[in-house]
C-alpha positions in Angstrom: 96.0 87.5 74.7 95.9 87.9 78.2 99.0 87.1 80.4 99.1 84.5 82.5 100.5 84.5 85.8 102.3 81.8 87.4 100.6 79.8 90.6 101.9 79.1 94.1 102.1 75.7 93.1 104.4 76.8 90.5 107.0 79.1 91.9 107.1 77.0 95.0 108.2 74.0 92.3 110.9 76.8 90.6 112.7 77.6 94.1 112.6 74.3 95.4 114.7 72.9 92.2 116.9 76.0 92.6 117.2 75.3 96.6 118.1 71.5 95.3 120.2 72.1 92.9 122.6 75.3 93.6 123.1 74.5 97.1 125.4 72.1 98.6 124.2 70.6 101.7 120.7 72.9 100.9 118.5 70.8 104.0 114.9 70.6 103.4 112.8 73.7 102.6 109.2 72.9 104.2 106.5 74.9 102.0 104.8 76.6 105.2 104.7 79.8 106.8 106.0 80.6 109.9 105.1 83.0 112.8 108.7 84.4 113.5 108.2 86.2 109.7 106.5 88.9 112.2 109.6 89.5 114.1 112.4 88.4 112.5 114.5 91.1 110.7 114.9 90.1 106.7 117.5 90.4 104.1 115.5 91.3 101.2 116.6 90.7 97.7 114.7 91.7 94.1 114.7 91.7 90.8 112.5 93.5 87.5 111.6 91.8 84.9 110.4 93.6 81.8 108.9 93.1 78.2 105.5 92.1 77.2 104.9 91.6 81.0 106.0 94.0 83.7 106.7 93.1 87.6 109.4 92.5 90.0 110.7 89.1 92.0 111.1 90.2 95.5 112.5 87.6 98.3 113.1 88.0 101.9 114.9 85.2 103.8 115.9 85.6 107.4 120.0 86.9 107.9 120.3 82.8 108.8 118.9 81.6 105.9 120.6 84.1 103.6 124.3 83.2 105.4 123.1 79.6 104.4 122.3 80.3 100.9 125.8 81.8 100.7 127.2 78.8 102.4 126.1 77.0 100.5 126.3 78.3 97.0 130.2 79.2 98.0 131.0 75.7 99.4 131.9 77.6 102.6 131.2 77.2 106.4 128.7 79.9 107.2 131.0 81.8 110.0 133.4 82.8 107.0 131.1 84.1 104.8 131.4 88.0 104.4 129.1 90.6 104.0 129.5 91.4 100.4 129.6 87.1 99.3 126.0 87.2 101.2 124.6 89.9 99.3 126.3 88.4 95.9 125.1 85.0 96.9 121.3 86.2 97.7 121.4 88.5 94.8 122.4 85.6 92.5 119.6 83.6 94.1 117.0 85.7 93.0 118.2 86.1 89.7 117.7 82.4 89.2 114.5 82.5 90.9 113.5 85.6 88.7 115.1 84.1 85.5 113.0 80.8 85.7 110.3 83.3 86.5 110.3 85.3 83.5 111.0 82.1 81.8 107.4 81.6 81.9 106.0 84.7 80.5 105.7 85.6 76.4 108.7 86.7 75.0 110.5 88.9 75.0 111.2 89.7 78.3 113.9 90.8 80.3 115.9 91.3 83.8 117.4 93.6 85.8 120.7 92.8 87.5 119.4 92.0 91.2 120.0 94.1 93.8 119.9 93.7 97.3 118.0 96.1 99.4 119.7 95.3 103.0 117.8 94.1 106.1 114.2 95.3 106.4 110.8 93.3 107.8 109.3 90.5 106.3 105.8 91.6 104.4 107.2 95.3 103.3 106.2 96.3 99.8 108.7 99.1 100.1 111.5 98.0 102.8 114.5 100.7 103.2 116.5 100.1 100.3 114.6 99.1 97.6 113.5 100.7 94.9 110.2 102.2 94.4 108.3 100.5 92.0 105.4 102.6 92.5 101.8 101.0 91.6 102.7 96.9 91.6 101.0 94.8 93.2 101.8 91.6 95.0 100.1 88.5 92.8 101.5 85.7 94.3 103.6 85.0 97.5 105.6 81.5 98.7 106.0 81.2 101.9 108.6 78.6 102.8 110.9 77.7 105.6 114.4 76.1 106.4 115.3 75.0 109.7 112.9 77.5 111.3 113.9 80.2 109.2 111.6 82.0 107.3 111.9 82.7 103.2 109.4 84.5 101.2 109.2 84.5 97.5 106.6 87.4 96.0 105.7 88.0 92.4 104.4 91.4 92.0 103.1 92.8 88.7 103.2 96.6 87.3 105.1 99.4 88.8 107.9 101.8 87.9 111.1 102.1 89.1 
């Protein structure tokens, strides 16, 4: 039986429920890519999923967007958020995103704690940081944004760590 794999349609559905939901105050996420995702530096976050289907979650959201995630997943204003809440609150992030994810494919399957790679560019398949999970592919990408700020949520299949 062949696996498979979610649509645009359908991981765009996942984060904006997760957005919605464990986010106070989230403000609306417009499905759309922007032009600043050139230029503007990203936090990028990841996560592996493994079992009878193999890949990795991997999203970038601008240092803005990733203090408002924080913000808002902490109930906090965003110019008291610290370093290490950001990372914890991005890395929880995607392993909700990557959790409904895997949700999706035949059991069993399996994640990885999250990790957060730092700040890299938005499109890298390999940013500083993260590891190397040599031979995926990207299958699917959202591209969304929040008050001008880009977020990008890929789905990439195969690779090892």
């Amino acid at each position: 039986m062949e696996t498979v794999i979610p649509s645009e349609a359908t991981i765009l559905e996942i984060v904006e429920e997760i957005w919605s939901s464990v986010i106070v105050d989230p403000g609306d996420l417009l499905h759309k890519r922007l032009e600043s995702e050139s230029t503007t530096p990203a936090v990028l976050a990841y996560i592996e999923i493994n079992g009878n289907w193999h890949g990795s979650v991997r999203i970038a959201c601008s240092p803005r967007a990733a203090r408002h995630i924080a913000a808002g997943m902490f109930a906090m204003e965003d110019d008291r958020i610290t370093e290490e809440e950001l990372a914890d609150a991005v890395g929880e992030f995607t392993n909700i995103v990557g959790g409904n994810i895997k949700a999706l494919f035949p059991s069993p399957c399996g994640l990885s704690l999250p990790g957060v790679a730092g700040i890299g560019a938005f499109g890298d398949a390999l940013p500083p940081g993260m590891p190397n999970f040599e031979g995926s592919r990207k299958v699917v990408e959202v591209h969304l944004a929040w008050d001008s700020e880009p977020i990008v949520v890929g789905l990439w299949e195969g690779g090892t760590q």
